[in-house]
N, C-alpha and C positions, 0 to 999 in steps of 0.2 A: 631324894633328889638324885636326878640320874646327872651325871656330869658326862659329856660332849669332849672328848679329845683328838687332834690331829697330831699324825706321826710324822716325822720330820725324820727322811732318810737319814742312816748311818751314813758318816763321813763326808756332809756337806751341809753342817751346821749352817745358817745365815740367819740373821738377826736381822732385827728393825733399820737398826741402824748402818749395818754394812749395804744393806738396799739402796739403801739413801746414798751412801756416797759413792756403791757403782753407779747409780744416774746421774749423778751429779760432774761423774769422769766424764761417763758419755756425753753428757749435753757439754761441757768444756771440749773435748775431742773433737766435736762439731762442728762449737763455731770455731774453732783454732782453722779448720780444714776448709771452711769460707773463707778467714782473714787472708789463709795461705794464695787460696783460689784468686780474689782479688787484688792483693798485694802483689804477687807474683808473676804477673799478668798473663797466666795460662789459660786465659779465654778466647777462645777465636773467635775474629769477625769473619766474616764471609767477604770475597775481594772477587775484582772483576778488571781483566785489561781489555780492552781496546787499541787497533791502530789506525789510524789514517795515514794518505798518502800527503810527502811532502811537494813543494814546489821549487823549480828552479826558477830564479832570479836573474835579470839581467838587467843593465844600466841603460839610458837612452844618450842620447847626444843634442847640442845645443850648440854650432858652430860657426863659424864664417873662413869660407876658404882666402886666399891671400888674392890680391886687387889683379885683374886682368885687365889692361888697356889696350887700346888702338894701336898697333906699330908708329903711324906716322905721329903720335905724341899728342902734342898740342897745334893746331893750326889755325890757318887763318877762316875767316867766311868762306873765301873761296875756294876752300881746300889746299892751299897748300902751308906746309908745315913751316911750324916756326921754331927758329935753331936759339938754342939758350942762349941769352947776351944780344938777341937783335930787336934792334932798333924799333919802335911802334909809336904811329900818330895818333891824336885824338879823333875818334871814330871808328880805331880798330877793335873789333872784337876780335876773341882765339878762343878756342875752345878745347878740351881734349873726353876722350869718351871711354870710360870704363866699369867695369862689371867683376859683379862678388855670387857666389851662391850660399844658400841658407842650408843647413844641417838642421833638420827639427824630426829628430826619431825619438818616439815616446809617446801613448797615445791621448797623456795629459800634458803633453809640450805646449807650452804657453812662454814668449818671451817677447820684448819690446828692441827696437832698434832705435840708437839713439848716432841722429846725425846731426851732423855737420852743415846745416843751412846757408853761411857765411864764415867761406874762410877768411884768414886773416894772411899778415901779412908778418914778415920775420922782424922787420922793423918798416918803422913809420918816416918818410921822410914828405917833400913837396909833391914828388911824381906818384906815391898810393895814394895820396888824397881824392885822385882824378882815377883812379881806377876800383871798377866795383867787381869782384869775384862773386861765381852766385854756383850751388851746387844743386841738383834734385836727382830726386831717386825715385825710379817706377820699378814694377813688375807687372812684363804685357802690356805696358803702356800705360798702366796706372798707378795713380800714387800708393807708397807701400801704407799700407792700414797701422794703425796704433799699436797691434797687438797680432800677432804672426801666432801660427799653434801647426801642427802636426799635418795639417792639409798644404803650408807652406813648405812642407817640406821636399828638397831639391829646385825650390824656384831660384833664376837670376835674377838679381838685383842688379836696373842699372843706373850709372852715376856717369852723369851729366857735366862738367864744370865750364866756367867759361869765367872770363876775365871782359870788363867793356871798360877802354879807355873815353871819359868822356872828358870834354869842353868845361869845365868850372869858370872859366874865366881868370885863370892865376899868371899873372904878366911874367912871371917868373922863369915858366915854361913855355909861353906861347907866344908872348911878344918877344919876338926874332929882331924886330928896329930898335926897340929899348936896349937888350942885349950889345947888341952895335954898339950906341953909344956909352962911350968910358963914363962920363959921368953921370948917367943915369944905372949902368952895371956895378956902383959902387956893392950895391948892397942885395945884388940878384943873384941867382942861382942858374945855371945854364942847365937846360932841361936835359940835356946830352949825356950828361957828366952824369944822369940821375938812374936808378938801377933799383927793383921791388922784385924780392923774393918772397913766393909763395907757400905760406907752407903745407906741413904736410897735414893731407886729409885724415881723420881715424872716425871708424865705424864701428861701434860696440851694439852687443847685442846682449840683454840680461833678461836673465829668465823672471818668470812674475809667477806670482803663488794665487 
């Protein structure tokens, strides 16, 4: 029987067994040098910037300038002016005329005006019972619309007012012979003595969404 033998260099003896556990290093070396890789987080992504340009910004406005009136105030029908504290009979009307302009820059400006259709009076006595204030407000000669926007903007607003003393029939004020007599003036009022401040008008304007 012939027997088959391999030489196994001097001075690097290795065994079965020594094989096996340098693989066994390596393939442990391995994954160690993955866990390292992923734990680590020494893997790049790939990254990309971008710029766009910014915008500049600006506010609009939504305004009403302060009340412009007539010089001569308030007057009578026939133009001529009425001085505070004078005298007025039934059938006088006075009137006085003024005007506001509108600020609406912004090219969603949307806002409502809220007026004053009947003013009032500071207090109530016999002589405002007989007198009716009445106010209106155009632009161009027409009535201002519900809702004003950015096309309004720079129009005049104008305000109207007028005061009409009328006839009710109150003896108090107007029968002059009852007045006369003592005992019928027990318990009357002299129209004379009697005095109605108006008061002040206010015009707001607020913006609508």
């Amino acid at each position: 029987m012939r027997l088959l033998s391999q030489r196994v260099p001097s001075g690097c003896p290795i065994t079965r067994g020594e094989t096996l556990r340098r693989r066994t290093r390596a393939a442990a070396a391995a994954t160690a040098g993955l866990l390292l890789i992923g734990g680590a987080g020494t893997l790049s992504y790939w990254t990309d910037t971008e710029i766009t340009d910014g915008i500049e910004l600006a506010t609009g406005e939504i305004t009403l300038s302060p009340f412009e009136c007539d010089p001569d105030g308030w007057t009578f029908a026939d133009g001529d002016p009425l001085v505070d504290g004078e005298q007025i009979v039934p059938g006088d009307v006075v009137s006085k005329s003024c005007s506001f302009d509108v600020t609406m820059e912004g090219d969603n400006a949307r806002a409502a005006l809220e007026l004053t259709d009947a003013p009032i009076f500071l207090e109530s006595n016999d002589f405002t019972v007989q007198l009716t204030p009445t106010a209106t407000y155009s632009i161009d000669g027409e009535p201002v619309p519900a809702e004003l926007d950015d096309e309004n903007n720079g129009d005049t607003v104008d305000v109207d007012l007028s005061v009409v003393f009328s006839d009710l029939g109150d003896p108090r004020i107007l029968d002059q012979a009852a007045l006369a007599d003592p005992l019928q003036n027990q318990n009357l009022t002299n129209g004379a003595d009697l005095t109605a401040t108006l008061d002040a008008i206010t015009v707001v304007i607020r913006q609508q969404v």
